[in-house]
MARBAKE-568606 format. One line per field, with one value per residue (C-alpha): residue number from 1; y, x, z. Coordinates in Angstrom, 3 decimals, padded with zeros to 6 digits. Layout:
% residues N
pos	NUM  ...
c2	Y  ...
c1	X  ...
c3	Z  ...
END
This chain:
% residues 299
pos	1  2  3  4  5  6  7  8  9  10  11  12  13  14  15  16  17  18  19  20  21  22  23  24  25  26  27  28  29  30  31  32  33  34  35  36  37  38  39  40  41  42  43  44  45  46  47  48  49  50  51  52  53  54  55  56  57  58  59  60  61  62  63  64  65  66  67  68  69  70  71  72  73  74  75  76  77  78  79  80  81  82  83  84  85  86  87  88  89  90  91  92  93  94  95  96  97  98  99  100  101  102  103  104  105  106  107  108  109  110  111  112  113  114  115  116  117  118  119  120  121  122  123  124  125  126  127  128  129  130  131  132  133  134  135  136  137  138  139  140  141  142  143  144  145  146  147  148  149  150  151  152  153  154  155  156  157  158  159  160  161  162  163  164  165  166  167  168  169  170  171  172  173  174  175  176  177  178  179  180  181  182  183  184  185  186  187  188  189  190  191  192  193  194  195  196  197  198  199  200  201  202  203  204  205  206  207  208  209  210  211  212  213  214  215  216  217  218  219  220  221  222  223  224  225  226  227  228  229  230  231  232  233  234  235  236  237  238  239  240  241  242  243  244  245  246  247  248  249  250  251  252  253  254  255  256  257  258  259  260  261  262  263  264  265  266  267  268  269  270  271  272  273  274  275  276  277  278  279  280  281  282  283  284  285  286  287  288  289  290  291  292  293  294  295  296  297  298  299
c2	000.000  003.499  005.648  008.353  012.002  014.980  017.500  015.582  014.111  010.884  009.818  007.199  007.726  004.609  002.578  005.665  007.024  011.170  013.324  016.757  019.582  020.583  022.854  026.079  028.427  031.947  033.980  036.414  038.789  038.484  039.801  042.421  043.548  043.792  045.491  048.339  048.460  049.271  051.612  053.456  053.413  054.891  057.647  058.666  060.480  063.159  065.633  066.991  063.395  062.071  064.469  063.755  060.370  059.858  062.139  060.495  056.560  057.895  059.085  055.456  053.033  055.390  055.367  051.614  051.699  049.992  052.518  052.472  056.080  054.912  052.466  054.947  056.639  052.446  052.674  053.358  053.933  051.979  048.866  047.750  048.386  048.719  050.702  048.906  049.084  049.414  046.040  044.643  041.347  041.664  041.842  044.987  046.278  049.986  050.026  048.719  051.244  054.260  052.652  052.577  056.480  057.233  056.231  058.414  062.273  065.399  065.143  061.725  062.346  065.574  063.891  060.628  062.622  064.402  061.411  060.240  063.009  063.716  066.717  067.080  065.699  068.757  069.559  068.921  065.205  064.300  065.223  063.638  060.500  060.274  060.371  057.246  056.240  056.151  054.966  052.028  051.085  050.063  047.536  046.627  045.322  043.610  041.718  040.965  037.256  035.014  034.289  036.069  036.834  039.023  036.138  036.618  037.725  039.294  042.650  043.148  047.059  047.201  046.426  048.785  051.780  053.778  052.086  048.528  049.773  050.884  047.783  045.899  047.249  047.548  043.609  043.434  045.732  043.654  040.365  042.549  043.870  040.490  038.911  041.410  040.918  036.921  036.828  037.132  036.236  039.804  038.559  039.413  042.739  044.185  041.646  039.790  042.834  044.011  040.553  040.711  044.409  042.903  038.999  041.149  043.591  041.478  038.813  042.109  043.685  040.574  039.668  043.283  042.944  039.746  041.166  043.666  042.152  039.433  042.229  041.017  044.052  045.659  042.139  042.486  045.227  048.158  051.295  049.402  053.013  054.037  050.353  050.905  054.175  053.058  050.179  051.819  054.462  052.066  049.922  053.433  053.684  050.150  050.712  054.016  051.889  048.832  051.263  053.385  050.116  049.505  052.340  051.740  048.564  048.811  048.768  045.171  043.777  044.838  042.954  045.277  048.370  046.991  046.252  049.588  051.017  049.023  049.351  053.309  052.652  050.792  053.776  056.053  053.786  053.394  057.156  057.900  055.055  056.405  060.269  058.981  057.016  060.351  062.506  060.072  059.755  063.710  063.628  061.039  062.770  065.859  064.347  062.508  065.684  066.978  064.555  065.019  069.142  069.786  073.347  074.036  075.409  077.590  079.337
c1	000.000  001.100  002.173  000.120  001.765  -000.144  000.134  -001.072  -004.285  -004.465  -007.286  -007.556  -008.990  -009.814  -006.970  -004.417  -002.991  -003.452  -001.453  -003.137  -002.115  -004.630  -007.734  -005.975  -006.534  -006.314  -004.573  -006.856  -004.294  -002.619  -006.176  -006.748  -002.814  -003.840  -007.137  -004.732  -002.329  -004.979  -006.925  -003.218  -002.544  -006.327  -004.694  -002.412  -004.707  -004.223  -001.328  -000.477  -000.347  001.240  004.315  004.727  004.476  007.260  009.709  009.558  010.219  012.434  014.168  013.208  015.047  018.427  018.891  018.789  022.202  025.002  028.140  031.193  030.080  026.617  027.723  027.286  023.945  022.462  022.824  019.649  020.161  023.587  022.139  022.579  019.909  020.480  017.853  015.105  014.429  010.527  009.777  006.878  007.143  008.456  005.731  004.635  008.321  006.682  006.399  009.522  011.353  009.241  009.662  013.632  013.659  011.128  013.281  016.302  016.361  016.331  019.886  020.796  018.439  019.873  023.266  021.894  020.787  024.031  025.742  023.982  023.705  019.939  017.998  017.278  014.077  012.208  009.627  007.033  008.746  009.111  004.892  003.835  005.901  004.872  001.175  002.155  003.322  000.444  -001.838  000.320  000.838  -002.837  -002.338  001.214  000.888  -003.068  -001.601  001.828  002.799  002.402  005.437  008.643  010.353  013.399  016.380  018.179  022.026  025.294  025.304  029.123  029.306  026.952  030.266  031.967  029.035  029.278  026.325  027.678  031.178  029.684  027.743  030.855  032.559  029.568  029.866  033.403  032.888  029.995  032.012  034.956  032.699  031.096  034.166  035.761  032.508  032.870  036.881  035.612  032.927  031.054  028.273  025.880  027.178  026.154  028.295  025.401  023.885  026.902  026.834  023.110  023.343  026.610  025.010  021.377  023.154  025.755  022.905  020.486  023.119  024.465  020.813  020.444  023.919  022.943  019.585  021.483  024.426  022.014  019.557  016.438  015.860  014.288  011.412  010.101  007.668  008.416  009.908  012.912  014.942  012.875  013.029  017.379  016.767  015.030  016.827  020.584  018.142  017.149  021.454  022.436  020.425  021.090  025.625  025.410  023.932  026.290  029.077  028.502  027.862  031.183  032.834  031.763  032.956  036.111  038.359  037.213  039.404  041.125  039.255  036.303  038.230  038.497  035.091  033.973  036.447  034.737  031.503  032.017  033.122  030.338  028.273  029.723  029.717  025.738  025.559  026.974  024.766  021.407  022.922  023.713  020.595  018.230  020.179  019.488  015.953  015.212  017.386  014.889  011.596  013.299  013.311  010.072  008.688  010.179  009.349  005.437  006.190  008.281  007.278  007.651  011.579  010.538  007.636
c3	000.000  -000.623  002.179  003.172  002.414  004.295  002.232  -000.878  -001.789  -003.747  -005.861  -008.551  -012.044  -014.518  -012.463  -012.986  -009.609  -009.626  -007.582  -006.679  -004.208  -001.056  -001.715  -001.018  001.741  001.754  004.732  006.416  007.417  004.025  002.145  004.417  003.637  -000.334  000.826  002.667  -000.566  -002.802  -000.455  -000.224  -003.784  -004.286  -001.780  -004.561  -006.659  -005.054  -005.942  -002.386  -001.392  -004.188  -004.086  -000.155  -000.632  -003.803  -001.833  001.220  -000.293  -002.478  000.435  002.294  -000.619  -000.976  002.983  003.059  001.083  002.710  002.992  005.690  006.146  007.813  010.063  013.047  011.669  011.181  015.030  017.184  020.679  020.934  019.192  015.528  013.366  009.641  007.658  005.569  001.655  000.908  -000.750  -001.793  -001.779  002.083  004.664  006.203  004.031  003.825  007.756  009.154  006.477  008.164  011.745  011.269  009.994  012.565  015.789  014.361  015.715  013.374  013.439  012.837  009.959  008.316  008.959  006.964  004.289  003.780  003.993  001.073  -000.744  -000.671  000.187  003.619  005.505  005.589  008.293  006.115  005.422  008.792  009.581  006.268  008.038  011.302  009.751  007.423  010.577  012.354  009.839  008.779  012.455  013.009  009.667  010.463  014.079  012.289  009.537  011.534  011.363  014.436  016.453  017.609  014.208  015.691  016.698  019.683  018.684  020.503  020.217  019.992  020.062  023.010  025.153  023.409  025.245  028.573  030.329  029.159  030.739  033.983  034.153  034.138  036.754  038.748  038.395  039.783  042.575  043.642  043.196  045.313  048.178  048.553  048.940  050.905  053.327  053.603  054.867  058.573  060.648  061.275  059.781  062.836  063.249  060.212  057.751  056.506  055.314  053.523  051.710  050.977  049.101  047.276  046.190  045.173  043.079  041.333  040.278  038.863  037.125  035.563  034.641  032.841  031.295  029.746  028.403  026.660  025.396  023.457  022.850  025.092  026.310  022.639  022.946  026.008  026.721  029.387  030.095  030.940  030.771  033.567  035.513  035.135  036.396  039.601  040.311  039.997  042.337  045.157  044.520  045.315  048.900  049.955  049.139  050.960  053.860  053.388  053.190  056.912  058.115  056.955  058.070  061.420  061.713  059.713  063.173  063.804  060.651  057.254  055.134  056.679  055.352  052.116  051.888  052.981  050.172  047.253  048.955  048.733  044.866  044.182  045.351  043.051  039.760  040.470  041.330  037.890  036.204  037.302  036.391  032.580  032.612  033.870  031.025  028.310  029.016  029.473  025.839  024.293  025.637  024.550  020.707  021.055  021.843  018.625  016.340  017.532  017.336  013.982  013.333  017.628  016.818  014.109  016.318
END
């Protein structure tokens, strides 16, 4: 007998064995995305439209170009990110292209343009795209395919930033303090807290490292900024603690000194964390605030 194949049907006809495909089944999501392409290309037919909407993917397919010279402008917020070409025969192409010009600042744009030698996004480019924007959003995140499509990869230059570098040697002064705390037994006279604030942070700020270095961070949902900001915050409290402890206790032995030394380091590299980390958010609600106001520096 012949094997049964799922994704063919066999029949027989007058003794002759017939091979034909599955009665096929159209995707949902996929109909509705031709229903949005023609209801945009409908859009066209009119002039102011038209014009904004030619200039702008012009603009879209030259900035996907690959070029040494836009290595640091394919770079959003420290992690790599290489600008999209408008395909059609790529799902959702159109959006991702907008999304990737959309998270760049006036700058970065003006100095993306230059770089390529293109004219420059123009107020009246950067409205006309935060409207496509919005209106391609709704149908983007709609039609999107099921399932996590981004892979999780090293993101080399992330070590290669400030807050990766202060992250590291937040690490070793944790792994220092905690050892440092664990030579002698004071654990009952303020030891065992020492070692708690040092075992807490090192195991939070290797977990954070990690979801950055294999870029985690940009698939899970949050204001993770905000979360960094708060727990560097609250790391920055509990060393100041763990470090007057410390200090008060540092003529018992030397290894106490030491660990009131690194425990006093500690505080500062967290300090200067959470001060970076408060900058670069006022910077990005700063630009967000832009890209929702373009004309608001001309008034």
């Amino acid at each position: 007998m012949r094997k049964r194949r799922t994704s063919l049907l066999w029949s027989s006809c007058q003794g002759i064995n017939i091979c034909c495909t599955a009665p096929h089944q159209r995707c949902a999501a996929h109909t509705l995305n031709l229903v949005a392409s023609k209801d945009s290309e409908a859009a066209l037919q009119d002039g102011a439209f038209r014009t904004a909407s030619r200039s702008l993917l012009q603009k879209l397919k030259l900035s996907g170009i690959s070029s040494p010279e836009l290595c640091l402008l394919q770079h959003s917020r420290g992690y790599g990110r290489q600008m999209i070409i408008p395909n059609q025969t790529r799902w959702n192409s159109t959006y991702d292209a907008v999304q990737c010009l959309q998270d760049l600042t006036a700058e970065q744009l003006t100095k993306l343009a230059d770089a390529l030698g293109l004219p420059r996004f123009t107020p009246r480019d950067q409205l006309f795209m935060k409207s496509l924007y919005d209106s391609l959003a709704k149908m983007a995140t709609t039609t999107k395919p099921s399932g996590n499509q981004e892979k999780i990869r090293l993101d080399v230059e992330y070590v290669r930033t400030i807050p990766s570098i202060l992250k590291i040697v937040e690490i070793v002064l944790d792994i220092l303090v905690l050892i440092c705390a664990s030579i002698d037994d004071w654990y009952y006279v303020g030891g065992g807290w020492v070692q708690f604030v040092a075992a807490s942070a090192l195991g939070t700020t290797v977990i954070l490292f990690i979801f950055h270095f294999f870029q985690l961070i940009s698939q899970l949902s949050g204001p993770w900024n905000l979360i960094e900001i708060i727990y560097c915050g609250i790391y920055v409290i509990l060393f100041l603690i763990a470090a007057i402890v410390s200090a008060v206790r540092a003529h018992l032995e030397p290894s106490i000194v030491a660990a009131c030394f690194f425990c006093f380091a500690a505080l500062a590299v967290y300090t200067l964390d959470v001060v970076i980390m408060y900058r670069n958010q006022n910077i990005e609600c700063c630009n967000t605030n832009k890209k929702s106001n373009p004309h608001s520096d001309d008034s």
